[in-house]
C-alpha positions as CSV (number, residue, x, y, z in Angstrom):
1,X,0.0,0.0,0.0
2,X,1.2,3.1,-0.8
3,X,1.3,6.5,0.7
4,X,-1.0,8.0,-2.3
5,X,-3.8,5.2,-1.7
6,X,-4.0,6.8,1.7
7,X,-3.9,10.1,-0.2
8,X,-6.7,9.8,-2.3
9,X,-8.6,7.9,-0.4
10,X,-8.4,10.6,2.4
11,X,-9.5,13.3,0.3
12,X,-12.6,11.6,-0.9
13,X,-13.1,11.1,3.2
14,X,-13.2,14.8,3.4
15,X,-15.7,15.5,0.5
16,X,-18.0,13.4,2.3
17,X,-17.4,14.7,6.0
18,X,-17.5,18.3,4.6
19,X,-19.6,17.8,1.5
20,X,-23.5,18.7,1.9
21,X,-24.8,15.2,1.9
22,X,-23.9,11.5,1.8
23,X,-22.7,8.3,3.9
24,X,-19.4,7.7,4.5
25,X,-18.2,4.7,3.7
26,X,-15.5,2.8,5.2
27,X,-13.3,0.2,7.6
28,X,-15.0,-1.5,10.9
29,X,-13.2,-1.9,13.6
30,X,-13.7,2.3,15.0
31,X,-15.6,2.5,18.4
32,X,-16.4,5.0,21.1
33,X,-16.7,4.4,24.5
34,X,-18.4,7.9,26.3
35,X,-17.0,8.4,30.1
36,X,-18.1,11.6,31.9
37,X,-15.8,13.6,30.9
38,X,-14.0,12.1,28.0
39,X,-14.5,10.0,24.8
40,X,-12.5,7.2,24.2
41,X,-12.0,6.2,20.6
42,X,-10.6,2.9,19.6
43,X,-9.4,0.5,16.6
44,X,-10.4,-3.2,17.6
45,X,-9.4,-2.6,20.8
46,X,-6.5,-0.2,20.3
47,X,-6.4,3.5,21.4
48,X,-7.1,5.9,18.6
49,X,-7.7,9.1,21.0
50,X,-9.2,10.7,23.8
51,X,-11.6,13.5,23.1
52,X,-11.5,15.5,26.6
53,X,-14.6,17.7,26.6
54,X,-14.7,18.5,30.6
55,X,-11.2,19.3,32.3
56,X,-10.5,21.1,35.8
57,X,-7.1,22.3,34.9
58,X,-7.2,22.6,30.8
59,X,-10.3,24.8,30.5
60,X,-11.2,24.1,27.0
61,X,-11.7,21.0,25.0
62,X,-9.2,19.1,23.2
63,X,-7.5,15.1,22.0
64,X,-5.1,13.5,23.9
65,X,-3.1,10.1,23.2
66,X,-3.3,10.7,19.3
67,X,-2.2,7.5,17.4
68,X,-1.0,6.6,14.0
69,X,-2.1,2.8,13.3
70,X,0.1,0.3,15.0
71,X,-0.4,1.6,18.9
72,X,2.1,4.7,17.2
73,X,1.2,7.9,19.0
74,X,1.9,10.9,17.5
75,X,1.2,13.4,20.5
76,X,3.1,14.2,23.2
77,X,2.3,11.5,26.2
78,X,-0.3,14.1,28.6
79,X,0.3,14.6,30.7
80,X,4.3,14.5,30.0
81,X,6.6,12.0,31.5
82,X,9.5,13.9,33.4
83,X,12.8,12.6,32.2
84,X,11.1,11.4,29.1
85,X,9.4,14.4,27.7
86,X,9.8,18.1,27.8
87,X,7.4,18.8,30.1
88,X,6.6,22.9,29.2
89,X,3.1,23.5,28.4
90,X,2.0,21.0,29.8
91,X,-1.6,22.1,30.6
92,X,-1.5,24.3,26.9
93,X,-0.3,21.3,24.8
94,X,-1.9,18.3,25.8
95,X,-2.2,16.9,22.2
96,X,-4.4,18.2,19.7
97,X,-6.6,21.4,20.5
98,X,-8.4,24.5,18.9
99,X,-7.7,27.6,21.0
100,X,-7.8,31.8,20.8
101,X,-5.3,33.4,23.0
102,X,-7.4,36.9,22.5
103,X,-11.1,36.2,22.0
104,X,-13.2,39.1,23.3
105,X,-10.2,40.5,25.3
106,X,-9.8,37.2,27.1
107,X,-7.2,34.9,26.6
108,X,-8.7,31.1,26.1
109,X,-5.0,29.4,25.0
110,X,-3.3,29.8,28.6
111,X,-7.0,28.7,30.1
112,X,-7.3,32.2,31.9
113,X,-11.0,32.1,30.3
114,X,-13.1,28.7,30.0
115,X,-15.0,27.1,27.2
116,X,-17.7,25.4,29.3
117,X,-18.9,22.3,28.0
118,X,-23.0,22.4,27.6
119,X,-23.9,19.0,26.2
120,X,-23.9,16.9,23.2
121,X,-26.1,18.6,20.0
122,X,-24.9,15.1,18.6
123,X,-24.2,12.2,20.4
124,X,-21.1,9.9,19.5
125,X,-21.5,7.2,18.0
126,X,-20.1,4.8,15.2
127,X,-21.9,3.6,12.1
128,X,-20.1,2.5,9.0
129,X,-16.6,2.2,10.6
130,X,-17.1,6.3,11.0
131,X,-17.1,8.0,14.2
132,X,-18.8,11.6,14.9
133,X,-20.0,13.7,17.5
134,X,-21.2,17.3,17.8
135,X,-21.0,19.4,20.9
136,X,-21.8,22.5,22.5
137,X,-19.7,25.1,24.4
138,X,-19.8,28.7,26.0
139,X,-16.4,30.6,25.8
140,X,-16.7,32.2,29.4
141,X,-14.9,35.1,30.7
142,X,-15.8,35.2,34.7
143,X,-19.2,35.6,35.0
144,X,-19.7,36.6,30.9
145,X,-20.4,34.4,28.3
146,X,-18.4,35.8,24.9
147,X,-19.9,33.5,22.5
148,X,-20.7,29.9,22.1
149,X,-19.4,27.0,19.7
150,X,-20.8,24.1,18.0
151,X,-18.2,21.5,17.2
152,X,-18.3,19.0,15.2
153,X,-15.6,15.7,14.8
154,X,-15.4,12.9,13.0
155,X,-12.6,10.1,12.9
156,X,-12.4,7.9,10.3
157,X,-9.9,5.0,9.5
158,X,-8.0,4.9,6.5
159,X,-5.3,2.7,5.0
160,X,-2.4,3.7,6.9
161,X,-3.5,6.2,9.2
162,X,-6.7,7.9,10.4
163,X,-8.6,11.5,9.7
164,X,-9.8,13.6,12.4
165,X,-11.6,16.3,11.2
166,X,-12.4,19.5,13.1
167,X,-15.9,22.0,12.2
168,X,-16.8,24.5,14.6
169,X,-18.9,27.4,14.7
170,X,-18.7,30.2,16.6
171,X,-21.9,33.2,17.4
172,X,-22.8,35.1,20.1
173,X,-25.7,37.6,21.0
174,X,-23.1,40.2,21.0
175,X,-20.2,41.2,19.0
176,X,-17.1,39.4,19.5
177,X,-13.7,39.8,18.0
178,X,-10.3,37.7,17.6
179,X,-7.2,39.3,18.3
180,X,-3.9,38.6,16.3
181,X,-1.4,36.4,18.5
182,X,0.9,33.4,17.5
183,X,-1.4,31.3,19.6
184,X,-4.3,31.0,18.1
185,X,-5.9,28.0,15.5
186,X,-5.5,24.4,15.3
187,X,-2.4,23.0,17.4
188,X,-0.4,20.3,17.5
189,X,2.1,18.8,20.4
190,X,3.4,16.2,18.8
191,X,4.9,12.8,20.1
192,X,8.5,13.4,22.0
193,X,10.2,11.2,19.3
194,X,8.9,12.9,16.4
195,X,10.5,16.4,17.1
196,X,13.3,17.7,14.8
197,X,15.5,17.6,17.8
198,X,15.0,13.9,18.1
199,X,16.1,13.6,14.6
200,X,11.7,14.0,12.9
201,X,11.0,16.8,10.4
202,X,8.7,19.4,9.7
203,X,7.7,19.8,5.7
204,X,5.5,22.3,4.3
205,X,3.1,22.8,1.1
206,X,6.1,25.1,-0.1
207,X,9.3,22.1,0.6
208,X,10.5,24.7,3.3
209,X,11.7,22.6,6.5
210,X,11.9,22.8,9.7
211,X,11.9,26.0,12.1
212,X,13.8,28.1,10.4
213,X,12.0,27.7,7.1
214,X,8.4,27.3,7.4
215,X,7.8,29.3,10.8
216,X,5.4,32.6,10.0
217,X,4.7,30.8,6.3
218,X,1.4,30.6,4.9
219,X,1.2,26.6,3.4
220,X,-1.6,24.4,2.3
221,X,-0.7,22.1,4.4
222,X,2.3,21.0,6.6
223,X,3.7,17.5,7.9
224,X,5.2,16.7,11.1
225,X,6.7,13.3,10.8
226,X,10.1,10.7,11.2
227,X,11.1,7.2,10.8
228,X,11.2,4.9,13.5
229,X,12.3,1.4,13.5
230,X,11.4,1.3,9.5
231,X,8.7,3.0,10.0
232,X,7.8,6.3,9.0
233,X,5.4,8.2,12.0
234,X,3.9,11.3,11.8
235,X,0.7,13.3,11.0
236,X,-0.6,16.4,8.2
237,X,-2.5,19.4,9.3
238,X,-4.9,20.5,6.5
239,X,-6.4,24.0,6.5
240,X,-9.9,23.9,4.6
241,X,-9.5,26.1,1.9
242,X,-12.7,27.9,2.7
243,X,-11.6,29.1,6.0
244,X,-11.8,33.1,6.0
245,X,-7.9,33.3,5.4
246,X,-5.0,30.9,4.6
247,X,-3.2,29.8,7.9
248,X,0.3,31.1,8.7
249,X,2.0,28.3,10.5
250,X,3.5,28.5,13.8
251,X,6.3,25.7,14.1
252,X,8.9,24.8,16.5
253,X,11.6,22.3,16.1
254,X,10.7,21.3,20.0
255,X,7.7,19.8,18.7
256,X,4.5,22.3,19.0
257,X,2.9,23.0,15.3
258,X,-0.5,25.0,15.2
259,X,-2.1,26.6,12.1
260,X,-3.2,30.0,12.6
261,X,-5.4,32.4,10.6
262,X,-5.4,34.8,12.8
263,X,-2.1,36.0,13.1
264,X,-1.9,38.9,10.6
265,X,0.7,41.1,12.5
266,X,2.3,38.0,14.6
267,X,3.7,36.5,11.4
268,X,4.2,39.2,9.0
269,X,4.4,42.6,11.3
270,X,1.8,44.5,9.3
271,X,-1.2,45.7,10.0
272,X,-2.8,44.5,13.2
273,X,-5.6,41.7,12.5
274,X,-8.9,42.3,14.0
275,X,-11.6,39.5,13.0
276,X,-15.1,40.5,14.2
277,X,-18.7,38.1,14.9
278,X,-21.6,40.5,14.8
279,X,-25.0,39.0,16.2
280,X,-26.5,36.8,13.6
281,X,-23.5,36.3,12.1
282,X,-21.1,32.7,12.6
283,X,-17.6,32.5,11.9
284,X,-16.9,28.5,10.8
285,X,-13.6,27.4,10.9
286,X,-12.3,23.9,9.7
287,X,-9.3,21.4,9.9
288,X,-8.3,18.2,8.9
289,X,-5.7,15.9,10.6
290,X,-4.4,12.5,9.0
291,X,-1.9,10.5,11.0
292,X,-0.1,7.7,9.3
293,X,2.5,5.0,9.5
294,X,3.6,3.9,6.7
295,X,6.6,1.2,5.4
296,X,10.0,3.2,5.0
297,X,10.9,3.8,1.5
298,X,6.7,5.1,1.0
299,X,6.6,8.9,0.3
300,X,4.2,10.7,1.8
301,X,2.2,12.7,-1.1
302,X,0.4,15.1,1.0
303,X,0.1,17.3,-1.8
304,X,-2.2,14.8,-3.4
305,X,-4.5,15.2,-0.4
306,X,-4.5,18.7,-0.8
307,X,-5.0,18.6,-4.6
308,X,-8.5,16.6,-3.8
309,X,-9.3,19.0,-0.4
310,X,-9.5,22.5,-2.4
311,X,-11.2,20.9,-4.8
312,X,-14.2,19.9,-2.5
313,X,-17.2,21.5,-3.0
């Protein structure tokens, strides 16, 4: 099996979980197991993810354990293991998360504010070797509520890896506004032995690398990966084209990797961004993840996947 199989396949995945209408089809084996605070998603037995949707000391929703096929996880062990892991951010990167460190004047990355879980518009559950959920929450500022989010997820298994998918909507009854930081989007903490200082790679849309190269880029996608025992481990953020602006991408060779539209003047030092919700109005924002682990000597084509995700509907 090849890389591009995965590829293609992938990107039809994504029509259908972002397309209007239709089933997806697809590989048994996914299940969900729903705990009171946490969804546990598995792959005949073995751990996909943990969806964390209720947290005393992380105040806003996010995945933890993140695996490749193969028991291969590609986050950062949460919490970290000392002596193992850098252990920094621990309670800001606990795997994969969606997070604004100025929304309404309040910072929700460093969990000074808290997106309060409400319920499930959606319960999870698995039909056709798909797994989806939808929830509710209510981005909280002390006693004020700025605005309020329906997310929606699905994880799907694919040849080689797995898609996580990430659509969430955000409205208030009053105006709200995103600031312009470096934190802010889709992040990433990936696993300890994937990091370019353990010897794993970061690759962009463009074929910059690394740190030095792709930090404060705009890129279609970007690929955090290595090889380990012959295997090569690692996962590919994918901006939906029809987000309200590309994603700049904030990447550090220490392992963290978030895609930001937001960051206007954090990436590029001009003019200040300033992205405002009126009432009535929604601002939708989506990602896709695919994990993989794949023979060495495979290449991984993400610009296939990307060729068949902009040309989704």
């Amino acid at each position: 099996m090849r890389i591009t199989h995965l590829i293609l396949h992938a990107g039809l995945v994504l029509a259908a979980v972002f397309g209007a209408a239709g089933n997806c089809q697809g590989d048994e084996g996914l299940a969900v197991r729903k705990e009171s605070d946490q969804l546990v998603v598995t792959d005949r037995g073995l751990p996909v993810a943990t969806y964390v949707f209720r947290d005393a000391q992380i105040r806003r929703p996010f995945f933890a354990h993140v695996h490749a096929p193969g028991e291969r996880q590609v986050t950062r062990r949460h919490p970290p293991r000392e002596g193992e892991d850098a252990t920094d951010h621990a309670a800001m990167h606990p795997g994969v998360w969606l997070a604004f460190g100025d929304l309404g004047g309040s910072d929700f990355w460093r969990n000074v504010g808290t997106v309060e879980f409400v319920e499930f518009a959606q319960p999870p559950a698995g039909e056709q070797g798909v797994i989806q959920w939808a929830a509710r929450f209510r981005y909280r500022a002390g006693e004020q509520t700025l605005c309020e989010e329906l997310a929606r997820h699905t994880i799907r298994k694919l040849d080689g890896g797995y898609l996580l998918t990430f659509d969430c909507t955000l409205r208030g009854e009053r105006p709200f506004a995103f600031g312009d930081q470096e934190e802010m989007g889709l992040g990433v903490r990936v696993a300890t032995p994937l990091t370019v200082k353990a010897g794993g790679e970061i690759v962009d849309s463009a074929g910059r690398k690394n740190e030095r190269e792709v930090w404060g880029k705009v890129a279609r996608w970007v690929r955090y990966s290595r090889s380990i025992d012959e295997v090569q481990t690692g996962l590919v953020i994918l901006p939906h084209p029809d987000n309200f602006r590309p994603s700049w991408l904030h990447a550090r060779d220490y392992g963290v990797l978030v895609a930001n539209p937001f960051g206007q003047q954090a990436f590029t030092r001009g003019a200040k961004s300033r992205v405002e919700v009126k009432p009535g109005e929604s601002l939708r924002l989506r990602f896709g993840i695919v994990t993989f682990a794949i023979p060495r000597g495979e290449t991984v084509d993400a610009e296939s996947l990307v060729k068949r995700y902009v040309d989704l509907p």
